[in-house]
Structures are given as structure tokens and as C-alpha cells.
N, C-alpha and C positions, 0 to 999 in steps of 0.2 A: 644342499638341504640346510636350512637352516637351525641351531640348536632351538631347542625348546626347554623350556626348564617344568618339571614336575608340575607345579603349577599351570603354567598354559597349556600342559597336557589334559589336566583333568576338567579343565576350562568348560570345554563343550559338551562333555556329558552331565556337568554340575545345570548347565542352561537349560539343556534337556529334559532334564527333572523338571529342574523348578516349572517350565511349559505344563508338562503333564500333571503336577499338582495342581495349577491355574485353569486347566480347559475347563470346560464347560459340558455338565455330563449329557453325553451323549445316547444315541437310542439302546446300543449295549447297557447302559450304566442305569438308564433306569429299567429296562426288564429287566436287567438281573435283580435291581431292589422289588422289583417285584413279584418274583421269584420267592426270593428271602423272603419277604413276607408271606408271602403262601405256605411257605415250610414253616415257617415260625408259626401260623396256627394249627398246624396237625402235631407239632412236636407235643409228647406231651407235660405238662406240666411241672411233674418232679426232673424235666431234663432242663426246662427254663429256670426253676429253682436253683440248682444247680450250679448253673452256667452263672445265672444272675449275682448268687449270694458269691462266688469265686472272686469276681471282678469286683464286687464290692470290697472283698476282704485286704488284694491286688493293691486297690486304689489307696484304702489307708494307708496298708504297709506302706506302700513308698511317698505318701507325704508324712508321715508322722513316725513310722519306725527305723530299726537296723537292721530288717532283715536284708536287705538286697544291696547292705552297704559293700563297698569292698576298699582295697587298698589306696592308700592316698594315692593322688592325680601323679601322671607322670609330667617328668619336666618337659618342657616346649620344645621339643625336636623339630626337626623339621617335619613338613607335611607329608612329607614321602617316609619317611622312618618311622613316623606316630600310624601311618595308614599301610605299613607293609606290619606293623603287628596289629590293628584292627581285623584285617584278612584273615591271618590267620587265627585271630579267634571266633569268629564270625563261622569261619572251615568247623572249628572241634565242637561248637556249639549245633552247626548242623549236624553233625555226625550222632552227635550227643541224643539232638531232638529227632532223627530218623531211627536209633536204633530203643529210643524208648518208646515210641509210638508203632513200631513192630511189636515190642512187646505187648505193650496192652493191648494192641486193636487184635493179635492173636487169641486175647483171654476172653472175648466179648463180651453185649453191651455192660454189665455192669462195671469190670474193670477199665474200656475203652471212658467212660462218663466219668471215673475215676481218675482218667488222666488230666485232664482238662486245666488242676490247679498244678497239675506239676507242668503242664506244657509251659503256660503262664509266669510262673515261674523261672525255669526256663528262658522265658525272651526276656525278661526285667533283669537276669543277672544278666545279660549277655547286653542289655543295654547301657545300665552301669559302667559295667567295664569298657564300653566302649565311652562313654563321657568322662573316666580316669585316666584313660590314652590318649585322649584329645587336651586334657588338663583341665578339666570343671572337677568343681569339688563339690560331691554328694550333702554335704555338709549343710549346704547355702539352699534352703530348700527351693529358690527360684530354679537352682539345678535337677531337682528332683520334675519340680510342674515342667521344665521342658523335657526329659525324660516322658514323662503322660502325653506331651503333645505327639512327640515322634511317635510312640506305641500308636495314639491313637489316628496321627495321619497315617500308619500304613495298614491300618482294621477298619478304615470306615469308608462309606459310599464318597463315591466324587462329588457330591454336595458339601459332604460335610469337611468333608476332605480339603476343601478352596475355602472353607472360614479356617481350618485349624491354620492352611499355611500362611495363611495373612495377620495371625496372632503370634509367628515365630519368625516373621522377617525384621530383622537389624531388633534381635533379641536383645541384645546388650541395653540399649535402648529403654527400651517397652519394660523388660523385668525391674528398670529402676521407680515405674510406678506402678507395682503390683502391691497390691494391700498385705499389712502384714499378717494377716489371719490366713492362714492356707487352706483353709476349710472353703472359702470363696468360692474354688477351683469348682466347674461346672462340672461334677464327673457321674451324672446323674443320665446325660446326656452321653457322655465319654464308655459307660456301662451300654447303654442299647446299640448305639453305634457298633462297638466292638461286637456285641453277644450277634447283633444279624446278620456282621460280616463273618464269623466265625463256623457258627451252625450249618451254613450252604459246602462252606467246606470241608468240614470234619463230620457230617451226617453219616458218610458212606463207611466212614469208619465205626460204626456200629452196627455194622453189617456183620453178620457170620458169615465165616468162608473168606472173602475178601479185605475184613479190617485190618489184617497185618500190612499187608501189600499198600492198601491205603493209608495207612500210619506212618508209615516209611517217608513215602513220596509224600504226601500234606505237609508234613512236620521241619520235612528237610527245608520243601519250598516257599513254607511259612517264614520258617529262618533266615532264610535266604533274601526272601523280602524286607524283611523286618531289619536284614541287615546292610543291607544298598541304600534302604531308606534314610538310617541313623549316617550312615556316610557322607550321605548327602546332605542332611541338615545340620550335622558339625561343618562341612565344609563350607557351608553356607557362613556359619556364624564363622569361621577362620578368615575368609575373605572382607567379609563383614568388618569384622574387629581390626583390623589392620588396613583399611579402607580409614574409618574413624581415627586408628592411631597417627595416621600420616596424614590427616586433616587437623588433629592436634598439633604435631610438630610443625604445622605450614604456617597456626598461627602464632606460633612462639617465635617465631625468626621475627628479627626486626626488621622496621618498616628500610624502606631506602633514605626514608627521613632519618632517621636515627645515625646513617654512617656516612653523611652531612657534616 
């Protein structure tokens, strides 16, 4: 058997992704948007308010404030050492988002509709930290808008979902001509996306009797999602970025002319 190195392990599931971010939504992906939409007009109003004003408030913070800042980037480990502690915060963050969403989907609807900016919260620190482990610095607010992209490729339809990944491949790239106003950032779009992906999920948990149960499991495997997705798209950019490095140093060597 031949060695494999960390890298050419996580090779085929990194491709695998990237596939399923590129299909093409199929007859599941639009009934279910059609679905959501159905639910989104019986929800009533003070729950879209809500929901709505939430992700608004979401979106600022993380281009313009500190709340969701955390520790400076860790050093360039290797890819297998920076993603053996990803894992494990990925593990305490679901544990974190199942045992709060018991809590409140036990307390009903009022408190379960109260959750909503702490869940939110929730996936934005837990995204953070993972783009500190990977070694981006929050700082650089082009790190912040891919931070919105990840959240919102893994909350939005398979539509939307094949524009976001086509505005984060060979990121490195792309974010050197992004405008310097961050306000730019389409999150108008980024806001409905999320809130119709959301509502089909977490509805059941403002259920009496059952929102605990459902809080639990939603929350976990919201998490769960949200954190195989950021894996995948740091890994991306890791490959990426070191693809381009070694295309730099290919042209710095001298010609055969030169040793002539």
C-alpha cells in the first residue's frame, strides 16, 4: 500500500464537495424551495420580522464590528494539525448549539423565536475561529466577506448556492479586486437566502411538546453542516494558495539562458 500523505487523503472528499456545490438543482432542490416558500407565507409576520431584523443586525457586526472577533490567527501548521483542532471545535460548538436549542425549544414559542440570534451567533463565532486556525486574520475585512460567503453557501438553495461558489474560488485572487467600501457586499440577498433556508428547519421547533427534541437535533446538525462546509472552503483556499505559491517560485528560477 502505498503512503499517502494528509493531503492526498482529504484530496477526494475536498472534490466531492466542490461537485455538490456546482450541480445543478435538481427536482428535490426545487420542491423543497417551494416548500419554503409556502411556509414563508403562513409564518406570521412578527416571526419574519424577527428572523429578518436578526440577520441584518448578523451582517453588520461582522463587516463593521468586534463582536465575533477572536484571537489572533494561528501559525501555519500543517494541514493535518490546524484541521485536527478545527474538529474539535466544530465537536464543542455542536454540543454547545444542541444543548441550547433544548433549552429554549422546551420553553416555547416565545423563547424558541428568542433563540434564533443566539443560534446565529453561535455559527459566526464558531466560523471565526475556524478562519484563526486556518491563519486569516479577521482584521482584513476581505476575511470577514469570505466568512458571509461560507455562512451563506451552506443556508442557501442550490441556486444560490452555485453563484456564491464561483465568487470564492482562487479567493486570493478575486479579493484583491474587491472594492474598498464593504458596504458593496450584496447581503440584501445574503439575508433572504438564509432566512428561507432556515424557517423550513427550525419551524418544528416552535412546536409545544416537541421543540426540545427538535432543538437538539436541528441545532447540532445545523452545526455540523455549517462546519464541514468552512472545512471545505478553507481547504480550498489552502490548496489554492500554494498551487499559486509554487507557480511564483517556477517563475523566479532562472531561465536555462541564464546558466549559459
Amino acid at each position: 500500500m502505498l503512503y499517502q500523505t494528509y493531503e492526498e487523503k482529504i484530496t477526494p472528499e475536498l472534490h466531492k464537495w466542490q461537485q455538490k456545490m456546482q450541480k445543478r438543482p435538481n427536482l428535490v432542490d426545487r420542491t423543497s424551495k417551494a416548500v419554503q416558500d409556502k411556509i414563508n407565507n403562513i409564518i406570521p409576520d412578527k416571526v419574519h420580522d424577527v428572523i429578518t431584523a436578526t440577520i441584518k443586525q448578523m451582517t453588520r457586526a461582522v463587516l463593521t464590528g468586534a463582536e465575533f472577533t477572536t484571537s489572533l490567527p494561528a501559525p501555519k501548521n500543517s494541514l493535518e494539525e490546524i484541521e485536527r483542532e478545527v474538529s474539535r471545535r466544530i465537536e464543542f460548538y455542536k454540543k454547545a448549539g444542541a444543548a441550547e436549542g433544548g433549552i429554549t425549544g422546551a420553553g416555547g414559542f416565545l423563547l424558541a423565536l428568542a433563540e434564533f440570534p443566539i443560534l446565529i451567533g453561535i455559527k459566526m463565532k464558531l466560523l471565526f475561529e475556524i478562519s484563526a486556525l486556518y491563519g486569516h486574520s479577521a482584521e482584513d475585512y476581505r476575511e470577514r466577506l469570505f466568512i458571509l460567503h461560507v455562512f451563506q453557501l451552506t443556508f442557501s438553495s442550490q441556486k444560490q448556492r452555485q453563484k456564491v461558489f464561483e465568487q470564492i474560488i482562487q479567493w486570493q485572487e478575486k479579493s484583491k479586486e474587491l472594492p474598498t467600501d464593504i458596504h458593496q457586499f450584496d447581503w440584501k440577498t445574503f439575508q433572504q437566502e438564509y432566512r428561507d433556508y432556515i424557517d423550513l428547519a427550525k419551524m418544528a421547533q416552535l412546536i409545544p411538546g416537541i421543540g426540545a427534541a427538535v432543538g437538539v437535533i436541528v441545532n447540532y446538525r445545523l452545526l455540523n453542516q455549517l462546519g464541514k462546509t468552512a472545512m471545505n472552503a478553507y481547504r480550498m483556499r489552502w490548496f489554492e494558495e500554494r498551487t499559486l505559491q509554487a507557480a511564483r517560485n517556477q517563475e523566479q528560477l532562472p531561465s536555462p539562458a541564464h546558466n549559459q
